[in-house]
C-alpha positions in Angstrom: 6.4 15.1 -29.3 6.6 13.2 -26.4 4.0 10.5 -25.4 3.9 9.9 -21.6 1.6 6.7 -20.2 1.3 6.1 -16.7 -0.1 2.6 -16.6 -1.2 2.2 -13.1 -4.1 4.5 -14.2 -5.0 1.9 -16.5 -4.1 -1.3 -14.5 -4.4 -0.6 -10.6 -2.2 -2.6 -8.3 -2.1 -2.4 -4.8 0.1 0.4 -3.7 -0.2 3.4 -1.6 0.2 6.7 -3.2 3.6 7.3 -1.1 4.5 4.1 -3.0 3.7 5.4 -6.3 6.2 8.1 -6.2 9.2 5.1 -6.3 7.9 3.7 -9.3 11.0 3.8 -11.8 10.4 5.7 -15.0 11.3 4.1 -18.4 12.0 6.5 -21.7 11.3 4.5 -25.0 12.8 6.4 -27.9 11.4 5.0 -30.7 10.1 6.0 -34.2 7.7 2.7 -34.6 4.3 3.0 -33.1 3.8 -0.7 -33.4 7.0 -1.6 -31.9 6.5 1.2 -29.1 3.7 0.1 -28.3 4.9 -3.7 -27.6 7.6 -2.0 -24.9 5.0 -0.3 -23.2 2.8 -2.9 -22.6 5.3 -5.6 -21.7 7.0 -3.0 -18.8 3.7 -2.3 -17.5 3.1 -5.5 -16.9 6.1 -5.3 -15.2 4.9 -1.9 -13.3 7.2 0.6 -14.9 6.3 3.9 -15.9 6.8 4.6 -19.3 6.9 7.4 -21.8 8.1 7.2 -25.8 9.5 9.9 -27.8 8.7 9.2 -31.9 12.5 11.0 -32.7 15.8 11.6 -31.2 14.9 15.4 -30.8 12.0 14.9 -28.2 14.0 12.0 -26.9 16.5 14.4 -25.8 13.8 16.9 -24.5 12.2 14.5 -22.3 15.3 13.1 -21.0 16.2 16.8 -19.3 12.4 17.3 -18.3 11.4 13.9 -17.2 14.7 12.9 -15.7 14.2 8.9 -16.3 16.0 5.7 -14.7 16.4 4.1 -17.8 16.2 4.5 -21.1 15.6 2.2 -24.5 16.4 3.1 -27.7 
């Protein structure tokens, strides 16, 4: 299962939609909510885009679909 958050739906900033598209995308693979849930608020803050996987199995499936810039495990 993978969990994807897009957090400038949730906190706006001031960018263009053209801007939007350069926003670099950040794949947490981790199996605690709690802990998850910590990453993706401190990057949002930071303005990444985020998505978790719970297990290493949808980590690897959303790292061919989603193609991200970095990810944390």
């Amino acid at each position: 299962m993978v969990l994807r958050y897009n957090f400038y739906m949730t906190e706006p900033t001031p960018q263009t939609s053209s801007q939007n598209t350069n926003l670099k995308k950040i794949l947490i693979v981790e199996d605690d909510v709690f802990l998850s849930s910590l990453l993706k608020n401190r990057l949002a803050k930071d303005g990444f885009e985020t998505f978790a996987a719970l297990d290493g199995e949808s980590g690897l499936e959303a790292l061919r679909n989603e193609k991200p810039d970095l990810v944390l495990l």
